[in-house]
BAGU-784600 format. One record per residue: y, z, x of N, C-alpha, C, O in turn. Coordinates in steps of 0.1 Angstrom, whole numbers. Layout:
BEGIN
ATOM n_y n_z n_x ca_y ca_z ca_x c_y c_z c_x o_y o_z o_x
ATOM Y Z X Y Z X Y Z X Y Z X .
...
This chain:
BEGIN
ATOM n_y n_z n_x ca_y ca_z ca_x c_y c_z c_x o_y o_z o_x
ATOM 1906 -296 1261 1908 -299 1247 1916 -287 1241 1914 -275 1244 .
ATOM 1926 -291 1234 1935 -280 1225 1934 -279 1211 1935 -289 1204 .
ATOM 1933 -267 1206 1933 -272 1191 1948 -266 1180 1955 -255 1182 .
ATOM 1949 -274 1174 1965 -268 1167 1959 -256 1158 1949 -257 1151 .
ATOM 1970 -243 1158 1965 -234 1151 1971 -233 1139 1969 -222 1133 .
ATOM 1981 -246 1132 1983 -247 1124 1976 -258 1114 1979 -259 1102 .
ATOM 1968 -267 1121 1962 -277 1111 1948 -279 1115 1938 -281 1107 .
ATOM 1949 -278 1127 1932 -280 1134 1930 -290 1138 1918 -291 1141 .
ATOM 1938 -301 1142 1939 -311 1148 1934 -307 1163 1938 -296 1168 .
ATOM 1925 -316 1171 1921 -315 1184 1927 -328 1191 1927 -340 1188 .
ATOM 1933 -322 1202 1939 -328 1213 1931 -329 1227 1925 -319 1232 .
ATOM 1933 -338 1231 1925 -341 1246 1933 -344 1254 1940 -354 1254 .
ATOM 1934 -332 1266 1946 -337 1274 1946 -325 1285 1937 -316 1281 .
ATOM 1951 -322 1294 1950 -311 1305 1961 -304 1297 1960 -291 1297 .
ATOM 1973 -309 1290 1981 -297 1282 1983 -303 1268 1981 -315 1265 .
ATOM 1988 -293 1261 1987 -298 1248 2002 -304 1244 2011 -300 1250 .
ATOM 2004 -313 1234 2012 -319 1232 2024 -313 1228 2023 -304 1220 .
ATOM 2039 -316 1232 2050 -308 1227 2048 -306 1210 2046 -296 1204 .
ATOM 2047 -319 1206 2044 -313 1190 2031 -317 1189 2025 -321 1198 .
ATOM 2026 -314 1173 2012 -318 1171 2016 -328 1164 2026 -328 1156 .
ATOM 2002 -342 1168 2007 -354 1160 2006 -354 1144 2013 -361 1137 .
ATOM 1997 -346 1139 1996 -339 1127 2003 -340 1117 2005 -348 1107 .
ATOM 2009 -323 1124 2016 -311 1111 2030 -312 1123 2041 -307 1119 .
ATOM 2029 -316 1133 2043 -318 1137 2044 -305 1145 2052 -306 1154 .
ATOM 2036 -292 1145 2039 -281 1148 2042 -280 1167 2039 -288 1175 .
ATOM 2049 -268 1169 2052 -271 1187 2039 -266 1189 2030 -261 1182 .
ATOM 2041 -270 1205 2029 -268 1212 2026 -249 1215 2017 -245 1222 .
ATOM 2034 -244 1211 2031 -229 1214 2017 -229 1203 2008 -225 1210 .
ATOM 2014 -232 1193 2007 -236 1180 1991 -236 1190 1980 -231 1186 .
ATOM 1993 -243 1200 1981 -247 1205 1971 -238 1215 1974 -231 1224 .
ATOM 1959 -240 1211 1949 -229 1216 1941 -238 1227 1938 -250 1223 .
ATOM 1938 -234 1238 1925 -238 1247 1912 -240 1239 1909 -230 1233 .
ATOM 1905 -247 1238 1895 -247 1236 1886 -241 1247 1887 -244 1258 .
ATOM 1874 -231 1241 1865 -228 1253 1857 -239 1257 1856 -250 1252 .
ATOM 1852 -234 1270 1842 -250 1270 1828 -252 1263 1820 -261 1265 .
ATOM 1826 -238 1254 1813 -240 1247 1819 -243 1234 1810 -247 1226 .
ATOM 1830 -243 1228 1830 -249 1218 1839 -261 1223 1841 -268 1213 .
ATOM 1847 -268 1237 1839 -284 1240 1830 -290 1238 1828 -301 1232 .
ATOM 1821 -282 1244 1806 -293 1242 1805 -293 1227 1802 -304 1223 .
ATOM 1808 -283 1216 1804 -287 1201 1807 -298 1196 1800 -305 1189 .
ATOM 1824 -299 1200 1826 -309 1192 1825 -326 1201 1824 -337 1196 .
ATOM 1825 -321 1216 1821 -335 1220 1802 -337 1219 1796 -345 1226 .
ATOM 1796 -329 1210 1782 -333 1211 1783 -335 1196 1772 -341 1192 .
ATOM 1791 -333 1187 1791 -338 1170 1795 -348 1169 1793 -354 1158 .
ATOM 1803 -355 1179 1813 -367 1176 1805 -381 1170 1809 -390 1164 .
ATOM 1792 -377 1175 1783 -391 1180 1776 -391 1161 1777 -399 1152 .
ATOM 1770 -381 1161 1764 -373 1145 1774 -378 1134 1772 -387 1126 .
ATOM 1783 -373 1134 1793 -370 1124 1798 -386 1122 1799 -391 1111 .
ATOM 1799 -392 1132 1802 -408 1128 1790 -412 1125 1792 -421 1117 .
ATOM 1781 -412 1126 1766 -416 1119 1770 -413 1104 1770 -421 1094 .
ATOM 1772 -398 1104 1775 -395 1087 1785 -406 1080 1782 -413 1070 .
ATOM 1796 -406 1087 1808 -410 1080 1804 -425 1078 1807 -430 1067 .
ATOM 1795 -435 1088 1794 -447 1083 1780 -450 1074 1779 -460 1066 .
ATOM 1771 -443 1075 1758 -438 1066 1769 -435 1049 1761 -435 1040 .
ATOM 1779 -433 1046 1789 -427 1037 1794 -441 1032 1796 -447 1021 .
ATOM 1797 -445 1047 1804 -462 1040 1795 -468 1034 1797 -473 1023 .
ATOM 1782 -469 1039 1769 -477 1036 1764 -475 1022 1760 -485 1015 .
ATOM 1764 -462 1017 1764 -455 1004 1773 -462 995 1769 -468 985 .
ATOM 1785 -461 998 1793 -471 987 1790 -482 982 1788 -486 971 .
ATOM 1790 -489 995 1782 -502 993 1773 -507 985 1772 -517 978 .
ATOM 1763 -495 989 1751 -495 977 1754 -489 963 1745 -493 955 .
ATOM 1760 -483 959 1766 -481 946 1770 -488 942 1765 -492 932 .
ATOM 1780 -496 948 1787 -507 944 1777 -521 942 1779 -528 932 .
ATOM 1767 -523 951 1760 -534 943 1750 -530 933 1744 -539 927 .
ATOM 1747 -518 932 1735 -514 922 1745 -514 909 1739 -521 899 .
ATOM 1757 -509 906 1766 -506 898 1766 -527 892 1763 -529 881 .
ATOM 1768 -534 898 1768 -549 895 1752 -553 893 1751 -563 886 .
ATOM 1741 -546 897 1734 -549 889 1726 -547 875 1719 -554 868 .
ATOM 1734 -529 871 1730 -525 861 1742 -536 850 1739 -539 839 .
ATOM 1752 -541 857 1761 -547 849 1752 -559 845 1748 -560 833 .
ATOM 1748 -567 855 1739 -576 852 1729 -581 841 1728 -592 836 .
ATOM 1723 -570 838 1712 -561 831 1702 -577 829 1700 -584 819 .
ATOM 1699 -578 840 1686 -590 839 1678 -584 832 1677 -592 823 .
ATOM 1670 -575 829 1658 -570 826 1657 -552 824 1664 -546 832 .
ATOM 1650 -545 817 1649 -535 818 1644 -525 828 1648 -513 828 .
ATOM 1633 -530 840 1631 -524 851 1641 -528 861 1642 -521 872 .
ATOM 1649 -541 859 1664 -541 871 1667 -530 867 1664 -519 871 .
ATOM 1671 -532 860 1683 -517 854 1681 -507 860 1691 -501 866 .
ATOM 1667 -501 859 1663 -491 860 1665 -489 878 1671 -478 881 .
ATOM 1660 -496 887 1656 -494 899 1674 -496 901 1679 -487 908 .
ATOM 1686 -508 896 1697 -503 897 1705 -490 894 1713 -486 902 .
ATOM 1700 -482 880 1704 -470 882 1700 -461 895 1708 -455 903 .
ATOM 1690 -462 896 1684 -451 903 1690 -453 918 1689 -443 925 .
ATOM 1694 -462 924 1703 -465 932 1716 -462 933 1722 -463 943 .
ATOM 1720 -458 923 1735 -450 919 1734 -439 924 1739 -434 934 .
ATOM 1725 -435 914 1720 -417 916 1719 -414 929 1728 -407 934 .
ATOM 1710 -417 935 1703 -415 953 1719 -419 958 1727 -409 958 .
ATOM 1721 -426 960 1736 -431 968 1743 -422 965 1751 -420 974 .
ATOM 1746 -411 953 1758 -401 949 1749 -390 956 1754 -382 963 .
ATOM 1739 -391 954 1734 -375 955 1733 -377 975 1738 -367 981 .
ATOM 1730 -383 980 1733 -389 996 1744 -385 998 1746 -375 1005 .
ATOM 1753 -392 992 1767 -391 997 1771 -371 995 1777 -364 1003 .
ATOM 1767 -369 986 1773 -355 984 1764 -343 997 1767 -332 1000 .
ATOM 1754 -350 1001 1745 -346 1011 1756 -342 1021 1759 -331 1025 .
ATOM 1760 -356 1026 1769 -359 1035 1782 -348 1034 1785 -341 1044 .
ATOM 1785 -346 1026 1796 -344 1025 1798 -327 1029 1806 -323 1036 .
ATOM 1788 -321 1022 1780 -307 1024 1779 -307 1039 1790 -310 1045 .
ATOM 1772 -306 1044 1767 -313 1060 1778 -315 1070 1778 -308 1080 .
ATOM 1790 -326 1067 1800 -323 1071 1808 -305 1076 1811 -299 1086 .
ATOM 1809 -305 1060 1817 -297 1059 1809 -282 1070 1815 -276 1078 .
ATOM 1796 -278 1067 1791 -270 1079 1799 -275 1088 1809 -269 1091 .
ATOM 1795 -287 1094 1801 -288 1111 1812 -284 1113 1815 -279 1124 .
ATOM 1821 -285 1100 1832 -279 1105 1837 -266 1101 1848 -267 1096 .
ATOM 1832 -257 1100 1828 -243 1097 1822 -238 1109 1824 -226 1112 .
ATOM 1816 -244 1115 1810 -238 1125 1810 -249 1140 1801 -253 1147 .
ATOM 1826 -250 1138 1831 -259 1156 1827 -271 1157 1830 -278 1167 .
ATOM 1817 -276 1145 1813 -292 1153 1816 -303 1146 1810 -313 1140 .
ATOM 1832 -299 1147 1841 -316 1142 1853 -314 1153 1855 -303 1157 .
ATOM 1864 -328 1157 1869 -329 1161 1873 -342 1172 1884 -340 1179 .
């Protein structure tokens, strides 16, 4: 694995690519990855798509709770619809947080 040292794009390959598919940058740009930060990002890949579709999933649920506060059958829909907004944003912002460590500390790519 190579990583560009101008964007951070990771490449898989025995050499790294003349440019980066990226930022376009040449391959002088490009660094070895060690093999302990290999295993980081080939052991986050599996996690971090959990995040990212657990994220799609969250919208989802905003999006139909948001149609049922629209709805407003009753005052406890509403209510259990709001609160489904809330949890789903404050989730999502979990996520987001969480992400962003992994990639702070080698485990995205």
């Amino acid at each position: 694995m190579w990583e560009c040292g101008a964007c951070g794009y990771i490449w898989e390959g025995d050499e790294p690519p003349d440019r980066c598919p990226k930022c376009n940058a040449k391959k002088e740009r490009f660094t070895k990855l060690e093999d302990k930060a290999m295993e980081l990002v080939e052991r986050s890949r599996y996690t971090n798509s959990l995040h990212m579709h657990l994220y799609a999933l969250l919208e989802q649920v905003a999006d139909i709770a948001e149609d049922g506060v629209d709805d407003n059958l009753d005052p406890q829909c509403v209510k259990i619809f709001k609160k489904a907004v809330e949890q789903a944003e404050v989730l999502q912002q979990s996520i987001k947080a969480e992400l962003q460590g992994h990639m702070k500390k080698g485990k995205w790519g």
